[in-house]
N, C-alpha and C positions, 0 to 999 in steps of 0.2 A: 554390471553384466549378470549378477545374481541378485533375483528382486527380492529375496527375504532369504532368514535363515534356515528356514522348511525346504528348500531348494538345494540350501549348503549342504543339509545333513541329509536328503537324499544321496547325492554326488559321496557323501563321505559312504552311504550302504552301498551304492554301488561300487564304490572303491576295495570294502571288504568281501563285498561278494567274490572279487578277484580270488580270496582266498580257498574259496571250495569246491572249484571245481578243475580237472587240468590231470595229467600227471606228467611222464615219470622217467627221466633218466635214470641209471643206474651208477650207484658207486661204486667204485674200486676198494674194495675191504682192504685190501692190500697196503693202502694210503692213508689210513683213520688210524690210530693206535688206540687198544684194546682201554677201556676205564679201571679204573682202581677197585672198583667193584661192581660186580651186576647187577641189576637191579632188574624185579620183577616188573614191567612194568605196561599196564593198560592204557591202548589208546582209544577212545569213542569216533569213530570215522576210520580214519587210516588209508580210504581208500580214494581221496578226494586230489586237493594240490597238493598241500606242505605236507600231507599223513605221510604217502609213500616216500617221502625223503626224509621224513621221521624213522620212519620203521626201518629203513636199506643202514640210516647211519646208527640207530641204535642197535641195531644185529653186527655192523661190524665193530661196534664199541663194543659187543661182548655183552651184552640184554639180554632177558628175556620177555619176549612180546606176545600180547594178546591184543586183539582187538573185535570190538562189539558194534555193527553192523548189520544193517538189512542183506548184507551179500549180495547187492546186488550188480559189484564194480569186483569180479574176481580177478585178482592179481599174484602173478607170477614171484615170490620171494628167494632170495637167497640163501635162505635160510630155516629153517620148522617155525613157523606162525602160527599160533591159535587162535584160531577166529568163532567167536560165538556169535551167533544171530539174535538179532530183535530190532524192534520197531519204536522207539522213543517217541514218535510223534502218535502212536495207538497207546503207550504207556506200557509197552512190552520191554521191561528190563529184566522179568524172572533167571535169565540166564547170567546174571551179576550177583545171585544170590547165593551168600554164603561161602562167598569167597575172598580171599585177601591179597591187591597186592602194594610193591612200596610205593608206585607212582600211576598217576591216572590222568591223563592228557585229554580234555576234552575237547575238538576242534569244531565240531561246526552248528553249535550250539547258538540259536539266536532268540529262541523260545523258555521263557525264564520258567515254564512247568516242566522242562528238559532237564533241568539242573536241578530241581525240585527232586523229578521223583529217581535221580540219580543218588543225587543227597540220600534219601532215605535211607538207600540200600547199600552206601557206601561210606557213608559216613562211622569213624571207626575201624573202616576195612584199609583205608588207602591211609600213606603217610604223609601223603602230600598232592594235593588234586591243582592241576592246572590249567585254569580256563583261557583260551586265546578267545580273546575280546577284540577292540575297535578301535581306533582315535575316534570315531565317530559317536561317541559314549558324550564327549564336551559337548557341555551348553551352546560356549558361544568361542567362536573360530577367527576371529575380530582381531585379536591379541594374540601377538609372537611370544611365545615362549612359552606353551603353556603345558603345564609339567601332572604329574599321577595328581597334584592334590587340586587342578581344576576343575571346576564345579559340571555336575553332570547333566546330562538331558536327563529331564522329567517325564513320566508317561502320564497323560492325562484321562485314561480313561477309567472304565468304569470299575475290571479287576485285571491287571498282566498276568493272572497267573491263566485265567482264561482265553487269553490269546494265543492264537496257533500261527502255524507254517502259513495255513491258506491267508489269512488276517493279515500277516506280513507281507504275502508276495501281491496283495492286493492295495496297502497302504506302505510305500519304503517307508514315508516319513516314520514309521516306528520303528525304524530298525535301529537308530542312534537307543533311545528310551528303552526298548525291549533287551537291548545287550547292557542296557546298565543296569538294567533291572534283572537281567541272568547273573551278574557280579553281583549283586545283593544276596542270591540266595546262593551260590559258590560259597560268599562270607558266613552267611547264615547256618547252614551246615558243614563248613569244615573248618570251618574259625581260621584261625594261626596258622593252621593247615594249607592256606590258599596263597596261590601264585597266579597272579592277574598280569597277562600278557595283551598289551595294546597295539598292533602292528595298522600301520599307516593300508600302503596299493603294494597289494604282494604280488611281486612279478617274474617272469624269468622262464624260461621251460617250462612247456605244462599248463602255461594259462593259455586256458579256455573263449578269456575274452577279448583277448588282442586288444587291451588299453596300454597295454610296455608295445606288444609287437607291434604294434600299426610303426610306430618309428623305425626301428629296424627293416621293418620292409619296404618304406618306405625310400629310407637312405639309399636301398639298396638300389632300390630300383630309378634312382638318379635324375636327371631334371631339376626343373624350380622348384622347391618347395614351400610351403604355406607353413610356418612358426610362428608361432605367439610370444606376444609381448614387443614392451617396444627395447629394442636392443637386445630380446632375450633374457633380458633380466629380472623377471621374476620367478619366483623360487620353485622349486621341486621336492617331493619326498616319496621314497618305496622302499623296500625290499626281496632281495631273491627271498623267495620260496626258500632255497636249499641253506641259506644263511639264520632265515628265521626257524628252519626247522632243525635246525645242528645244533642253536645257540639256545633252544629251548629243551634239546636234549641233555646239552651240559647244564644248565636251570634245572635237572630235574637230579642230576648228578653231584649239585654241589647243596641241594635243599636250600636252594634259596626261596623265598615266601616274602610277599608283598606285590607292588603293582609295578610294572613296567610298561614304559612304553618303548614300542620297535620299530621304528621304520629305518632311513639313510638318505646319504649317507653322514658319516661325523662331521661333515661341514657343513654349510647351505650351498646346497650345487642349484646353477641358476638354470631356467630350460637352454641357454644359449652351449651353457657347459653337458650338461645333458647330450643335447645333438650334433654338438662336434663330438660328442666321445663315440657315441656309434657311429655318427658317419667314419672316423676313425677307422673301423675294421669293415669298411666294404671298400668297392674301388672305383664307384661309378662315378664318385667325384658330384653330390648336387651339390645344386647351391643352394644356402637358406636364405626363406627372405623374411626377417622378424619385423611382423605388423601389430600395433598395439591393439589394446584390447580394446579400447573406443571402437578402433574399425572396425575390427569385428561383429561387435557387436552391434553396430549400425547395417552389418553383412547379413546378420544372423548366423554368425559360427559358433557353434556352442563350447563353452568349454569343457573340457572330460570328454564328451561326445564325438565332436566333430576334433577336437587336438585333444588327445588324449593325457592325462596324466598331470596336465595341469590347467589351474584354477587361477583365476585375477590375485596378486601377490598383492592388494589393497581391499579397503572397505570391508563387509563384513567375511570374506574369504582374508583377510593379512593371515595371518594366523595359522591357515589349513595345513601350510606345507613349511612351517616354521616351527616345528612340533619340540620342545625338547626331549631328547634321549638320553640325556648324560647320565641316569641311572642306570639303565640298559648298559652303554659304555663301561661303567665302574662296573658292573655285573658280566662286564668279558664277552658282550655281542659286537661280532666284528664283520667286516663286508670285505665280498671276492669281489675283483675291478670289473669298472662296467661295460668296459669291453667283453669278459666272460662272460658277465649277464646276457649282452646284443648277443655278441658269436654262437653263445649257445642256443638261444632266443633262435635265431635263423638257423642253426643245423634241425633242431627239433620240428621249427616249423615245416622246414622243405622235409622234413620224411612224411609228411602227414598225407595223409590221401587227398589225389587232387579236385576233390571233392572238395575237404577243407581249406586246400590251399584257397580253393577259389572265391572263400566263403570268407571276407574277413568281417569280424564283429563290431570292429569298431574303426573310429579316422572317418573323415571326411574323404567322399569320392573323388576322384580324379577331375572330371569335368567341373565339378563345382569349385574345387582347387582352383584351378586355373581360371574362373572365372573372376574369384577373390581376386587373385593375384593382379588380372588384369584391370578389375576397379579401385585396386591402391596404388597402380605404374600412374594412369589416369589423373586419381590424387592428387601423386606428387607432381606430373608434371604440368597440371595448371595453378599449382601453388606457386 
């Protein structure tokens, strides 16, 4: 269903682009307890998905936060923000200069001249810099299990450090190479210093792309439904937002340093378990009806696309959504149920204007649903 592995690692950019755009419920300070210490600490973004639930839990752990951005996403805080301006894709960092603090969180970094000329200016400044990277960084997604020490995508071209935003948003296949090649120079300028954070499809409130919501809204809105795989059983992997962004604040609190990866959750939750868990918290009652990935793709359903979130659990996808975390784990990242996830997932979305409501990003359409559906009843019944 995926004709090569340029295809995969697309699917894997698009996966992490979940992460930068979205925001922002609010936390209850009241519910967080204060850290053992504060920590000065700079985030690059802050104002995208996981920043703003960065910055809400580490003001009520008792922080001090600064954050460096174009300003163009101005957000309401709970608390005194310092916010400096610049432009990192023009090479405007001069406002990071000559200043020191204990932690530096860089999130939506996918341009390795980004991290370059961040490096320069902060190297020495910060005690500990933390780049959120990809799984999309792996060569090859074939093979289950595959941990910080397997082998990365390669950039093949002529220099990465010359490639930009536009170069990116016009070629995805570089986004796997281009974020391994931003972990090179992370390493390169803050040595021992660097904490490499690999989060899977980060989802939850706040995403922008409705590759989690399309399920949830979907459940909700009740009927047959169109699920992949055959019995549901092949595999799944994401992340809340507010999970990866609490557990990288505490990362940042215990100075931990090396590569993790994040996604969820601690088991192998299969799509079957996945779509009962949300249909779980609606009340419409559908039904699923799980079609393998042959027919589909004899349908042309695409997968991520048209069923979001998940990928063929065989050939060169086995691997995609089989990721290990166990360091992560041993490192104290842990996940809210996925009922919170859905539930919140649909409050968030129904406040949104019905402009957005009406505008979903991703999932296959209704009418085409139901035509699938009715060429696999067909199927089975002159089988």
């Amino acid at each position: 269903m995926l004709s090569n592995r340029r295809e995969l690692l697309k699917l894997g950019a698009l996966a992490a682009a979940a992460g930068v755009t979205g925001i922002r419920p609010g936390l209850a300070a009241g519910n967080v307890e204060k850290a053992p210490k504060p920590l000065n600490i700079l985030i690059l973004g802050g104002t995208g998905f996981t920043g703003p639930h960065q910055v809400r839990y580490a003001l009520a752990r008792g922080h001090k936060i600064t954050l460096f951005n174009r300003g163009r996403r101005p957000q309401d805080w709970p608390a005194e923000v310092e916010e400096l301006t610049g432009d990192r894709n023009t090479g405007d960092v001069a406002a990071l200069k000559g200043r020191r603090w204990d932690v530096c969180i860089d999130n939506p970094t996918s341009v390795p001249f980004w991290v370059r000329d961040v490096g320069v200016v902060l190297a020495g400044q910060v005690d500990q810099y933390i780049f959120i990277s990809t799984i999309s960084v792996y060569a090859d997604t074939s093979k289950p299990g595959m941990d910080e020490t397997t082998g990365l995508a390669e950039y093949e071209g002529e220099d990465v450090l010359k490639e930009t935003r536009d170069s990116l948003m016009a070629n995805m296949a570089l986004y796997g190479p281009m974020k391994a090649a931003s972990e090179a120079q992370a390493q390169q300028h803050f040595k021992e210093q660097t904490t490499i954070i690999r989060p899977g499809l980060i989802v939850g409130p706040g995403d922008e792309t409705d590759r989690f919501s399309y399920w949830p809204l979907r459940l909700e809105a009740g009927g047959d439904v169109l699920a992949p795989s055959a019995n549901g059983a092949d595999p799944v992997q994401f992340i809340d937002a507010r999970d990866l962004a609490e557990w990288t604040i505490r990362m940042a609190e215990a100075r931990r340093y090396g590569i993790y990866n994040a996604t969820g959750p601690d088991y192998e939750m299969s799509v079957a378990a996945m779509l009962y868990g949300i249909r779980a918290v609606t009340t419409a009652g559908a039904r699923l009806h799980f079609v393998p990935a042959d027919f589909l793709e004899k349908q042309q359903v695409a997968p991520w696309g048209d069923l979001p979130v998940w990928v063929p659990g065989q050939g060169e996808s086995a691997g995609f959504a089989r990721v290990s975390i166990q360091r992560a784990l041993e490192a104290g990242l842990r996940f809210r149920p996925l009922a919170t996830t859905a539930a919140d997932t649909l409050s968030w979305f129904h406040a949104q204007t019905p402009e957005r409501q009406g505008t979903l990003r991703a999932g296959i359409e209704r009418e085409r649903e139901a035509e699938v559906l009715a060429a696999w009843r067909a199927q089975n019944r002159a089988s």
